[in-house]
DRENDO-1510 file (C-alpha; in Angstrom, 1 decimal, always signed):
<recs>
REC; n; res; u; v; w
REC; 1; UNK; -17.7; +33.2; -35.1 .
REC; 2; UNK; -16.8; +36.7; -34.6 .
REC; 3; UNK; -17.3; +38.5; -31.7 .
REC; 4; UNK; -15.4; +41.7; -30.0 .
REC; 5; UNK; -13.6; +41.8; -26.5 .
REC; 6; UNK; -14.8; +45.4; -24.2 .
REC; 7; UNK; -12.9; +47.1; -22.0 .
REC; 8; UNK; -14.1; +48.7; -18.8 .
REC; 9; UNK; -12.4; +51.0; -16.4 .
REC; 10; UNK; -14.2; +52.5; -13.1 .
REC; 11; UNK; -16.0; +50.7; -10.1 .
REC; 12; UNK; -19.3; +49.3; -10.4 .
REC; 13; UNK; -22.3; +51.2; -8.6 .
REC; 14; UNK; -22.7; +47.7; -6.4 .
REC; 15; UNK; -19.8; +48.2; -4.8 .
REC; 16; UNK; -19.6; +52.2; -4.2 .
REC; 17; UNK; -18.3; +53.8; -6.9 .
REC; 18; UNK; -20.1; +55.7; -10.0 .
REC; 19; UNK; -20.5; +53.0; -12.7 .
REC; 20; UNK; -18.3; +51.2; -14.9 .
REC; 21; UNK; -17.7; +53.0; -18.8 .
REC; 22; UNK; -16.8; +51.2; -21.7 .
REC; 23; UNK; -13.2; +52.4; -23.0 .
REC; 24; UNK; -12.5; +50.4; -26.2 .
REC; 25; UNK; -14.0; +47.3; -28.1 .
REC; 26; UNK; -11.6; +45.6; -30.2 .
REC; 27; UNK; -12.4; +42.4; -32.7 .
REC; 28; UNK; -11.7; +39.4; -32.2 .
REC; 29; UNK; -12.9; +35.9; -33.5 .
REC; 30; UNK; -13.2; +32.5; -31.9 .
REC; 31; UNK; -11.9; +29.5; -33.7 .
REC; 32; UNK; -12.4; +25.8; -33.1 .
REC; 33; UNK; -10.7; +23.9; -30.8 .
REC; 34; UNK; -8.5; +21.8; -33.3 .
REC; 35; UNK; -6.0; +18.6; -32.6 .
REC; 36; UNK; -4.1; +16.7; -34.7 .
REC; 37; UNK; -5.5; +13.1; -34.7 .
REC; 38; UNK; -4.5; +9.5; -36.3 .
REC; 39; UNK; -7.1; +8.7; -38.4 .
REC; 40; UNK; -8.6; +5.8; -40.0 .
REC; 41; UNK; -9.4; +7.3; -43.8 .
REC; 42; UNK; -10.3; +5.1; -46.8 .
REC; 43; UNK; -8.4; +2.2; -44.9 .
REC; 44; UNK; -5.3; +4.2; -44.7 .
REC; 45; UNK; -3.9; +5.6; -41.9 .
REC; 46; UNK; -3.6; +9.5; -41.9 .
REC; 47; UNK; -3.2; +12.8; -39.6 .
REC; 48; UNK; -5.8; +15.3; -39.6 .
REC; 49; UNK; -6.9; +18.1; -37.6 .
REC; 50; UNK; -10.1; +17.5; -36.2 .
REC; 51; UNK; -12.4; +19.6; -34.1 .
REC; 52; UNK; -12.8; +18.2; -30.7 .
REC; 53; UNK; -16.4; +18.5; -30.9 .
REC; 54; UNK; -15.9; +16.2; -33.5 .
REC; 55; UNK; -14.2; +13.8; -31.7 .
REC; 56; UNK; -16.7; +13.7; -28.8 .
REC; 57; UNK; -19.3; +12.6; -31.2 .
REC; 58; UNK; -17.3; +9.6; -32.7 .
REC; 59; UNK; -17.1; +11.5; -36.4 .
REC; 60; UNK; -14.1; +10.0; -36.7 .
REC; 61; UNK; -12.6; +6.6; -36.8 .
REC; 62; UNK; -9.6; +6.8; -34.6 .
REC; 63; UNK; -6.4; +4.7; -35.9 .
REC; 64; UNK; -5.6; +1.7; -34.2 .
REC; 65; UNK; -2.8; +0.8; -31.7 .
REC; 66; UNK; +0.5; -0.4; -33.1 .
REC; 67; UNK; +1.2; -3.6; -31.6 .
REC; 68; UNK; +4.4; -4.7; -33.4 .
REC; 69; UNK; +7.8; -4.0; -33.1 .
REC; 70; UNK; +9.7; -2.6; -36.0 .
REC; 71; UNK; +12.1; -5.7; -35.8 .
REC; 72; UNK; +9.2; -8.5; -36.0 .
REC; 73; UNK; +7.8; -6.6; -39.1 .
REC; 74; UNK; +10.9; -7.3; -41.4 .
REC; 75; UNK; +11.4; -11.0; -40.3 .
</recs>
């Protein structure tokens, strides 16, 4: 989404002074609020970046914990 930031200068007529004026607009846009995630995909394990609107929602199958220890995996 885009959107612009506006700067004011001077004090507001509520509280005494002669209104605020607008001095400069800039662009600016907002972006999603990514993370980097361990995700279940296809039956493999992979990072992603996922919106965390996303993972509110349950869009995405987190990985599971790893319960072993590296030296158990070899013997």
């Amino acid at each position: 989404m885009k959107g612009s930031i506006i700067w004011r200068s001077g004090k507001p007529k509520r509280e005494g002074g002669i209104g605020t004026h607008v001095t400069g607009i800039t662009k600016r846009r907002f972006l999603p609020n990514l993370q980097r995630v361990k995700a279940l995909v296809d039956g493999e394990v992979r990072y992603m970046r996922v919106s965390t609107r996303a993972l509110k929602k349950g869009l995405v199958v987190k990985a599971p914990k790893r319960r072993w220890k590296k030296d158990q995996a070899k013997a």
